[in-house]
BAFI-3210 file (N, C-alpha, C; in Angstrom, 3 decimals, decimal comma, padded with zeros to 6 digits):
// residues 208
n [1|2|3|4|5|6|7|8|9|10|11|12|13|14|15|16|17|18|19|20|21|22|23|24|25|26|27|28|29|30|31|32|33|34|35|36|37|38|39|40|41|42|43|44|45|46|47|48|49|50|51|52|53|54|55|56|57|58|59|60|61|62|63|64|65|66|67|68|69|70|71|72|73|74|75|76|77|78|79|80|81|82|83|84|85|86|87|88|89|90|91|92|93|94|95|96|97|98|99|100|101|102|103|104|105|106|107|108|109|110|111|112|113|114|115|116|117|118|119|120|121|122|123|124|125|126|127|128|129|130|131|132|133|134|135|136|137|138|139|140|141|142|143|144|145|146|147|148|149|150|151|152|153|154|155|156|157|158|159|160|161|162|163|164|165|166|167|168|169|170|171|172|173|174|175|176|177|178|179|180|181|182|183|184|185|186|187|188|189|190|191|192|193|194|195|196|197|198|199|200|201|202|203|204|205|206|207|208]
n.u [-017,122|-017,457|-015,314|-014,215|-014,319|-012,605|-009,957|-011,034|-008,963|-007,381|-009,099|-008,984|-006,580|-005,663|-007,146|-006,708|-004,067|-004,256|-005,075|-002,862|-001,157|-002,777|-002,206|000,128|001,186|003,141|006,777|009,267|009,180|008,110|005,272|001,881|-000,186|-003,179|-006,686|-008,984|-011,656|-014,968|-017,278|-021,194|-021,807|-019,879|-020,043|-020,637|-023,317|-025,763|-027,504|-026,370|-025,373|-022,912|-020,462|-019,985|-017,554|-016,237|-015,221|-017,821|-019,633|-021,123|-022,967|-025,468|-026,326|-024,395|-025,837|-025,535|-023,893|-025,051|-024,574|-021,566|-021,278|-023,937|-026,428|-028,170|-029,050|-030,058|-029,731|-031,683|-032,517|-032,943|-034,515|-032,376|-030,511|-029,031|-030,231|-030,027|-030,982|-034,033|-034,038|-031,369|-030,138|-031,422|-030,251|-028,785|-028,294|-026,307|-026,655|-025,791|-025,712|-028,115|-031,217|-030,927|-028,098|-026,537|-025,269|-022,704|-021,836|-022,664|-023,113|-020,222|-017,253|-015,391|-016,403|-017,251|-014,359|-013,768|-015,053|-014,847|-014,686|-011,670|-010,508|-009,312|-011,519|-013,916|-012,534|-012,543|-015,259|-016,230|-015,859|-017,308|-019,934|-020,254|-019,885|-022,845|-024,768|-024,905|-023,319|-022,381|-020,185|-017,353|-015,113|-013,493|-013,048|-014,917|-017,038|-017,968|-017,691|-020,789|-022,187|-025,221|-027,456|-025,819|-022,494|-022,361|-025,542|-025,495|-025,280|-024,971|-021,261|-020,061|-021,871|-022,949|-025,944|-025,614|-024,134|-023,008|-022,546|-022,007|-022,668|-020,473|-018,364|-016,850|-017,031|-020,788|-023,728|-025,287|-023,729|-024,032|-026,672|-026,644|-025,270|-027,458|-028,698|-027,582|-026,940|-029,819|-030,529|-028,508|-028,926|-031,694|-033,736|-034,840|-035,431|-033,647|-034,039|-036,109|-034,589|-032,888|-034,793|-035,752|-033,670|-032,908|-034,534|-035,589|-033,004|-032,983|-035,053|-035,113|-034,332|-036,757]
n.v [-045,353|-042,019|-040,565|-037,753|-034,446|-033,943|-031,248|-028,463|-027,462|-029,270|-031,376|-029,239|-029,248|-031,587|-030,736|-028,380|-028,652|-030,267|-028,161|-026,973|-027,959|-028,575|-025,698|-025,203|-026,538|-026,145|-025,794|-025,432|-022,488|-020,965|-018,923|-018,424|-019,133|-017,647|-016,876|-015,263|-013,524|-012,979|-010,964|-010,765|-008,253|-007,215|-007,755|-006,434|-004,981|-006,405|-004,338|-001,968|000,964|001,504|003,580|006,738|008,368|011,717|011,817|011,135|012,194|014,446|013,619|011,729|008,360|006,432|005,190|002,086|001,317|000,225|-003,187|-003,536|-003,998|-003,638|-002,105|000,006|002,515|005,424|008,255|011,314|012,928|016,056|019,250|021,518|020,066|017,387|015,373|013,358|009,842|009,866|007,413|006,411|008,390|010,347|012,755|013,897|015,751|017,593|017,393|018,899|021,834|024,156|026,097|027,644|027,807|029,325|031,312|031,067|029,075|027,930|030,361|031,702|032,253|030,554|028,310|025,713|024,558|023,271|020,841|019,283|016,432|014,340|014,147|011,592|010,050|010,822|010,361|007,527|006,515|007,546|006,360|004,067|004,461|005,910|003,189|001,878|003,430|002,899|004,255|004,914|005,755|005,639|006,852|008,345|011,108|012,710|013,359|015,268|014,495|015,071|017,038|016,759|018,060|021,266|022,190|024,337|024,688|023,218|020,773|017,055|015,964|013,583|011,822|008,721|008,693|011,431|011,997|012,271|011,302|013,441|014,313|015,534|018,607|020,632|024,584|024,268|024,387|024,187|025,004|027,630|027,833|026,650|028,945|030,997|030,125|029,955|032,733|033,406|032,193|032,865|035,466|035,557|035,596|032,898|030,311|027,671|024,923|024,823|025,627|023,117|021,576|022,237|021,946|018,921|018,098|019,288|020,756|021,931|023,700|025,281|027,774|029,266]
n.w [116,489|115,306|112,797|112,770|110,337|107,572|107,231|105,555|103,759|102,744|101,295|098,607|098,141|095,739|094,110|093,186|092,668|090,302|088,447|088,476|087,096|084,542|083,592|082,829|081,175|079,046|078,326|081,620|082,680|080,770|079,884|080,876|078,894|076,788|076,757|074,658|075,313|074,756|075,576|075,779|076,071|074,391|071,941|068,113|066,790|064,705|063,715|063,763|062,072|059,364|059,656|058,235|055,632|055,547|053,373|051,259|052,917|051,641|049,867|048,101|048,598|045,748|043,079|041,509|038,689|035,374|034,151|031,956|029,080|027,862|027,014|028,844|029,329|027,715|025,719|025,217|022,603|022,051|020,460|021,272|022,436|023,999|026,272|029,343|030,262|032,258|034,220|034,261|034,943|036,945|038,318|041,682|044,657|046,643|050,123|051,943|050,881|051,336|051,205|053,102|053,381|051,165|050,861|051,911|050,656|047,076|046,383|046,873|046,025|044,483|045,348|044,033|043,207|045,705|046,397|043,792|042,056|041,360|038,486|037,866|038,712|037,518|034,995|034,370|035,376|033,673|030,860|031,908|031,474|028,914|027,724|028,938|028,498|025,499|023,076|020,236|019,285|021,246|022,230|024,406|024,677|023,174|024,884|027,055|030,855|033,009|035,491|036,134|037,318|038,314|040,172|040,938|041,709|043,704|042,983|043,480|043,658|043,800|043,286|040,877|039,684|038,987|037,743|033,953|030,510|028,903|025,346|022,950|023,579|026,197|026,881|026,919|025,771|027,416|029,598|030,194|030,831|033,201|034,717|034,537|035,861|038,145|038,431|039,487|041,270|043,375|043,649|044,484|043,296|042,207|043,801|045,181|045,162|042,900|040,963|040,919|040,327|037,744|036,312|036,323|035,051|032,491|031,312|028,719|028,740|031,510|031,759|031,301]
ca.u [-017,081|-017,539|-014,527|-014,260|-014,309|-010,938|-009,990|-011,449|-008,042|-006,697|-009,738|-009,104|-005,096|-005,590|-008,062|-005,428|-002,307|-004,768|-005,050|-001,856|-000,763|-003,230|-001,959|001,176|001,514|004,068|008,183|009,184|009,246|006,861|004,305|000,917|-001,231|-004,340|-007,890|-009,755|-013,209|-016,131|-018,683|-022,372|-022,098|-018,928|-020,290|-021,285|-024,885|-025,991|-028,420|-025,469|-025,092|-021,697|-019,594|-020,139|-016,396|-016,609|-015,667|-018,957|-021,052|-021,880|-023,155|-026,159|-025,348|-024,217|-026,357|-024,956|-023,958|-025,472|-023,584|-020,988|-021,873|-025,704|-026,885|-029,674|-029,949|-030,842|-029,595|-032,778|-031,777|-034,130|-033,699|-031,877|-029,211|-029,389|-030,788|-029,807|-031,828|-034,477|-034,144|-030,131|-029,105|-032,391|-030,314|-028,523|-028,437|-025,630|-027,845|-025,229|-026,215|-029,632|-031,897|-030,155|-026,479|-025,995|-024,211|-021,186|-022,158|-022,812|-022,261|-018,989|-016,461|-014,593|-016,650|-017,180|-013,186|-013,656|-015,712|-015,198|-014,206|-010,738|-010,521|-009,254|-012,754|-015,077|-012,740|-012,502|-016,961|-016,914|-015,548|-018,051|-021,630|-020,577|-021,038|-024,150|-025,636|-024,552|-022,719|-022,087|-018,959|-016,925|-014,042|-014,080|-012,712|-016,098|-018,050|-018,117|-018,715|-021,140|-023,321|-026,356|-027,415|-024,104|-022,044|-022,901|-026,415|-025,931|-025,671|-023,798|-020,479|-019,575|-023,093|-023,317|-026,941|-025,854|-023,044|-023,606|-021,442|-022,722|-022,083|-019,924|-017,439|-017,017|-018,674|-021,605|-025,044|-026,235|-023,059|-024,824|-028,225|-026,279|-025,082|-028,048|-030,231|-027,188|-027,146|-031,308|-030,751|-027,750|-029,607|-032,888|-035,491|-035,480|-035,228|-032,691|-034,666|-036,959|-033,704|-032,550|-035,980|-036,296|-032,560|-032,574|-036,388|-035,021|-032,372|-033,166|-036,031|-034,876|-034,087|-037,895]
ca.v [-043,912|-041,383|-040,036|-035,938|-034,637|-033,758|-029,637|-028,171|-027,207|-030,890|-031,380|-028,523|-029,624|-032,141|-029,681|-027,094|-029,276|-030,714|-026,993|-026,083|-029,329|-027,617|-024,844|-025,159|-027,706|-025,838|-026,126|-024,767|-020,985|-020,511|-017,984|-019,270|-018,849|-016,652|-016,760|-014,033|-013,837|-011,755|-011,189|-010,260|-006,417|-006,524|-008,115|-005,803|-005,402|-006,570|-003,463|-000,833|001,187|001,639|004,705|007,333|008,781|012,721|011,938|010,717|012,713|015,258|013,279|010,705|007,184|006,612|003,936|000,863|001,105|-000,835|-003,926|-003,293|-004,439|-003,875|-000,518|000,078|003,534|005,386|009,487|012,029|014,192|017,422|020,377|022,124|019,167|016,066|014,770|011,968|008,642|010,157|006,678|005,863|009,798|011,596|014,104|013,635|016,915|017,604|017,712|019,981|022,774|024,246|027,520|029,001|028,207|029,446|032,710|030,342|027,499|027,900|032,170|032,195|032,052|029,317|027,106|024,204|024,170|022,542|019,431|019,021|015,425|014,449|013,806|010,238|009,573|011,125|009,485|005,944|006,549|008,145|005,064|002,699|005,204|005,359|001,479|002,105|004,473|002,394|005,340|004,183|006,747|005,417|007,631|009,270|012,979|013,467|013,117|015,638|013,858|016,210|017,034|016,882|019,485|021,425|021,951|025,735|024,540|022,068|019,504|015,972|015,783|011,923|010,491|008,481|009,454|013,131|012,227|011,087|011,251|014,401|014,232|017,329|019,098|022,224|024,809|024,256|025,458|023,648|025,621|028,917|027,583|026,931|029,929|031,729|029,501|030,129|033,803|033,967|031,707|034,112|037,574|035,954|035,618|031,503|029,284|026,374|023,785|025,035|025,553|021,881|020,201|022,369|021,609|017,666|017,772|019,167|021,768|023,006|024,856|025,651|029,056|030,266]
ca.w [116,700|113,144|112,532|112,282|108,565|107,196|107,022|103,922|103,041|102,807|100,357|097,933|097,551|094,744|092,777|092,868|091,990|089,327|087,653|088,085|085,961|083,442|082,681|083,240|080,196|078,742|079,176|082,814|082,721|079,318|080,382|080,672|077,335|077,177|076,109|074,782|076,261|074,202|076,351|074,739|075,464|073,281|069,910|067,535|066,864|063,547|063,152|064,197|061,013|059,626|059,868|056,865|055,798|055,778|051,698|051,130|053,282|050,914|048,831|048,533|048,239|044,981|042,364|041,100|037,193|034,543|033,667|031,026|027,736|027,791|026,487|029,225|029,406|026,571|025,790|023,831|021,179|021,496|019,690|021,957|022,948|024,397|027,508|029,939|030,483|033,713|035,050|034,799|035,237|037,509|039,504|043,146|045,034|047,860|051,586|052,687|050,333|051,487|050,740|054,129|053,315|049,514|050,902|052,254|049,418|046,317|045,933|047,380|044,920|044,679|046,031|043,151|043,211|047,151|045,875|042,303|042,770|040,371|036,605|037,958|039,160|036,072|033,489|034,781|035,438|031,886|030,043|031,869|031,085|027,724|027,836|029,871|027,066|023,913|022,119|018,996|019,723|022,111|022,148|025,643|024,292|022,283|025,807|028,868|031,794|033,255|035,928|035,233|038,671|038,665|041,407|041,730|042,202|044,657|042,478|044,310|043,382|042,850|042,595|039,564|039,087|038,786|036,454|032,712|029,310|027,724|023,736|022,791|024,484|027,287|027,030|025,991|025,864|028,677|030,637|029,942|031,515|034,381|034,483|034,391|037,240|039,207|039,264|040,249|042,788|044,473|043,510|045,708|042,428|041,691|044,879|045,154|044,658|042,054|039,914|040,872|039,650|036,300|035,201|036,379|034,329|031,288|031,367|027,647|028,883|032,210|031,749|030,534]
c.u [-016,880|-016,040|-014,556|-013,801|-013,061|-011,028|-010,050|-009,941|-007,225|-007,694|-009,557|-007,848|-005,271|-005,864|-006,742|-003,704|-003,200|-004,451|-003,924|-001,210|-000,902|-002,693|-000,268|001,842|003,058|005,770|008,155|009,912|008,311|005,833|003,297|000,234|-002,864|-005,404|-008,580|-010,935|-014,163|-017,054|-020,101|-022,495|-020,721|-019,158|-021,040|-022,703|-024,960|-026,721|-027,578|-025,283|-023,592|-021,052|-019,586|-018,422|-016,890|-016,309|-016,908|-019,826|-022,006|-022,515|-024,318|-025,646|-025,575|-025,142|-025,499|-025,006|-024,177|-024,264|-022,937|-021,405|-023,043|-025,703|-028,236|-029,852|-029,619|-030,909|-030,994|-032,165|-033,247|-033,590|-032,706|-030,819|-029,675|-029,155|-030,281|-031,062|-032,512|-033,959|-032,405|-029,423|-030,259|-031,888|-029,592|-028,396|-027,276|-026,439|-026,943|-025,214|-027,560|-029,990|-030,915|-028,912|-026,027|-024,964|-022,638|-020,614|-021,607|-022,553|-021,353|-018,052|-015,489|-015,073|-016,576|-015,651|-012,976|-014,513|-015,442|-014,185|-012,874|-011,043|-010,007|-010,349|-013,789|-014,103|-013,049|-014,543|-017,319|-017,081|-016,624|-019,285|-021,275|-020,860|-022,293|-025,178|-025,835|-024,269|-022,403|-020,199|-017,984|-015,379|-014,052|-014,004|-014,008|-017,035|-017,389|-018,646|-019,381|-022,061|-024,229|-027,502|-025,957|-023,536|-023,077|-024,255|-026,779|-026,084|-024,339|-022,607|-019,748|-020,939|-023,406|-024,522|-026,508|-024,834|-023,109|-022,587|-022,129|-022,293|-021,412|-019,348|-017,906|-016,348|-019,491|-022,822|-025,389|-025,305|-023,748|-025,762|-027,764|-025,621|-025,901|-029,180|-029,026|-027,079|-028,661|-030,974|-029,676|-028,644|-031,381|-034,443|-035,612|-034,702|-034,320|-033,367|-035,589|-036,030|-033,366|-033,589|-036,006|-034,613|-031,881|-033,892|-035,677|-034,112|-031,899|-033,558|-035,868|-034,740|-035,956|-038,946]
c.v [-043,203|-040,535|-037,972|-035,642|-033,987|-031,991|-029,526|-028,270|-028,594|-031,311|-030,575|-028,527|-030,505|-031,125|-028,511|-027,870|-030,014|-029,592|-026,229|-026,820|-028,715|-026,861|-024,374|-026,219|-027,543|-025,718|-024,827|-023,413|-019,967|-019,556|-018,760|-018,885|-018,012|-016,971|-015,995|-014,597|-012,563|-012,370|-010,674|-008,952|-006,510|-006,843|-007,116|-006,092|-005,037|-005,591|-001,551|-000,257|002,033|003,374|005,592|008,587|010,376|012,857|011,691|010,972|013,834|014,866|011,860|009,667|006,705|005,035|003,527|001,162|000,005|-001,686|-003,562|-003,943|-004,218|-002,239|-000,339|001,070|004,267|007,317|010,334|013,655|015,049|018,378|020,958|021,234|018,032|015,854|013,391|010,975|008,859|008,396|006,156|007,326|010,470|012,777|013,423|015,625|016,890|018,134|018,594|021,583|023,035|025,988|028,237|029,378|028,953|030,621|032,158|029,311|028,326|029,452|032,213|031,903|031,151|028,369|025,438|024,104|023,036|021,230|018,948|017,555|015,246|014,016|012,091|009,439|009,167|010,242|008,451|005,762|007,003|006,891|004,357|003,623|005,325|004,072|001,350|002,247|004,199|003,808|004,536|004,894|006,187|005,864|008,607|011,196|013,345|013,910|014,116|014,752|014,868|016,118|017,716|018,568|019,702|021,546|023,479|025,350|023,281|020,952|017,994|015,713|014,322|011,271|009,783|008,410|010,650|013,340|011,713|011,547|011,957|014,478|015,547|017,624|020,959|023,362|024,551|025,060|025,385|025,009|027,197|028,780|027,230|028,016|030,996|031,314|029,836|031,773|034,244|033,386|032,409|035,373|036,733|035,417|034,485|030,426|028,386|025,126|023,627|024,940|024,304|021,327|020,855|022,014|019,855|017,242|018,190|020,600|022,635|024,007|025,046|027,092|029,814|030,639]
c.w [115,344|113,547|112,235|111,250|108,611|106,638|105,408|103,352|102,265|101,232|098,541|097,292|096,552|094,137|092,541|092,251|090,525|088,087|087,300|087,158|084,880|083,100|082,499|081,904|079,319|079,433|080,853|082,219|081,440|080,190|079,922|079,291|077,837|076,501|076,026|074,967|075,326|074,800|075,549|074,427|074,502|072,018|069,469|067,160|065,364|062,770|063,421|062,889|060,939|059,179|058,226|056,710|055,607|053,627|051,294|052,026|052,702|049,678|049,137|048,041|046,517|044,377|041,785|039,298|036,492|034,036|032,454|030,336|027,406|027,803|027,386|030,004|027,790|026,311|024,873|023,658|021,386|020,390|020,104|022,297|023,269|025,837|028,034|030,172|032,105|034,403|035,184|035,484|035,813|037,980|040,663|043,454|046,947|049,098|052,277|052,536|050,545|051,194|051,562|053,644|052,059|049,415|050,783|051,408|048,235|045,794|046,877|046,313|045,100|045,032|045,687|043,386|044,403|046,892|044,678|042,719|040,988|039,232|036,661|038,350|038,070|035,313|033,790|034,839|033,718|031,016|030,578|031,600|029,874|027,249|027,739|028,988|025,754|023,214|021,306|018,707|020,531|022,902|023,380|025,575|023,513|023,473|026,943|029,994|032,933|034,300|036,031|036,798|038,631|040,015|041,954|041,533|042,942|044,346|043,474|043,789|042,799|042,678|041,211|039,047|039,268|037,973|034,932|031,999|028,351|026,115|023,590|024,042|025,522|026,894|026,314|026,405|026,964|030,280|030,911|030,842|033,188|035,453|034,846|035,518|037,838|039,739|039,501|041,210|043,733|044,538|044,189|044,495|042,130|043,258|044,349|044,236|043,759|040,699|039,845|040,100|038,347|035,760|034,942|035,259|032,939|031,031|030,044|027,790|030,330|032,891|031,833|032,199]
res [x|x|x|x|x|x|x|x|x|x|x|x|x|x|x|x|x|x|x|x|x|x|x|x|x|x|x|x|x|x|x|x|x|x|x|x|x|x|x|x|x|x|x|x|x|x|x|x|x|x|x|x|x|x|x|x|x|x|x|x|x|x|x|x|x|x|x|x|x|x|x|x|x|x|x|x|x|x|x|x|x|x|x|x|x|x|x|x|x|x|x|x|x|x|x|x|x|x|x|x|x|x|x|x|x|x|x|x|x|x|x|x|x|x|x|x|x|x|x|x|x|x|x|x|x|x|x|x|x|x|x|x|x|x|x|x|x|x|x|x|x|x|x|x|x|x|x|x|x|x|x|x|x|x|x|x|x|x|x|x|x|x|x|x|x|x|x|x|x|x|x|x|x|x|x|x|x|x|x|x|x|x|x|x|x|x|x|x|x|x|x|x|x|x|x|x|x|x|x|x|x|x|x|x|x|x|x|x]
***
């Protein structure tokens, strides 16, 4: 005669005194131990781009300086003053300054005071672009570190393409020329960006 099968429950008592063995490994009254679990929606995704701080949003992302010791950019002496190296110093331009805003920007008074980034920034960047530049000078008080678009025209505040190691001290001539593109571009007669490209191009003749 077959015997009648044995109540599930009767079955499922080892497996359960088995597991509780498990985890239970620890002295009597230890709390059990935990395992974190990352499931696939919680891993970050390798193409997620990362978080831009509100210091560095006015500003494009800054280029990598030439290795110290190696002279590989290269300042020109015009008549009029001296020029940065177009390819280590072109220009950056703050994207938060535009044709519309310049009322609240750039002609409001005070405004360069609200970005001008600290004198602990420019010197510590000054000392390594005179490197950069081979000055035969190397004395950081002979050198403005300057930018090359100013602020009052929208120029980027920490980008180290928009900052270089001008020879000669402040003011200078060049401050004048900025000076003078910044009040057309408030009074309406030289666009933003027309003043940005002729004073990052050569801001001797900028003015004409």
């Amino acid at each position: 005669m077959k015997r009648p099968a044995p109540p599930l429950l009767l079955l499922l008592l080892p497996l359960a005194a088995c597991a509780v063995r498990t985890s239970t490994a620890g002295p009597p009254g230890s709390p059990l131990p935990t395992v974190a679990v990352t499931f696939p929606s919680d891993r970050p995704s390798a193409a997620a781009p990362s978080p831009v701080s509100d210091s560095t949003r006015t500003s494009a992302p800054a280029a990598s300086l030439p290795p110290l010791g190696g002279a590989l950019c290269h300042a020109r002496a015009v008549a009029a003053g001296v020029l940065p190296d177009p390819a280590c110093t072109p220009g950056a331009t703050n994207p938060e300054v535009t044709q519309a805003n310049i009322g609240s920007t750039i002609c409001r008074a005070g405004y360069t005071t609200t970005i001008r980034p600290p004198t602990s920034y420019t010197s510590a960047l000054k000392r390594q672009q005179i490197v950069a530049y081979g000055y035969p000078d190397t004395n950081p008080g002979d050198y403005e570190e300057d930018h090359l678009i100013s602020l009052e025209l929208g120029g980027a505040a920490r980008d180290q393409r928009n900052l270089w190691p001008e020879p000669g001290h402040s003011p200078n001539s060049k401050d004048r020329v900025e000076n003078v593109l910044h009040s057309r571009v408030c009074a309406g007669t030289l666009a933003l960006a027309e003043a940005q490209r002729r004073i990052a191009t050569d801001w001797t003749t900028a003015t004409r």
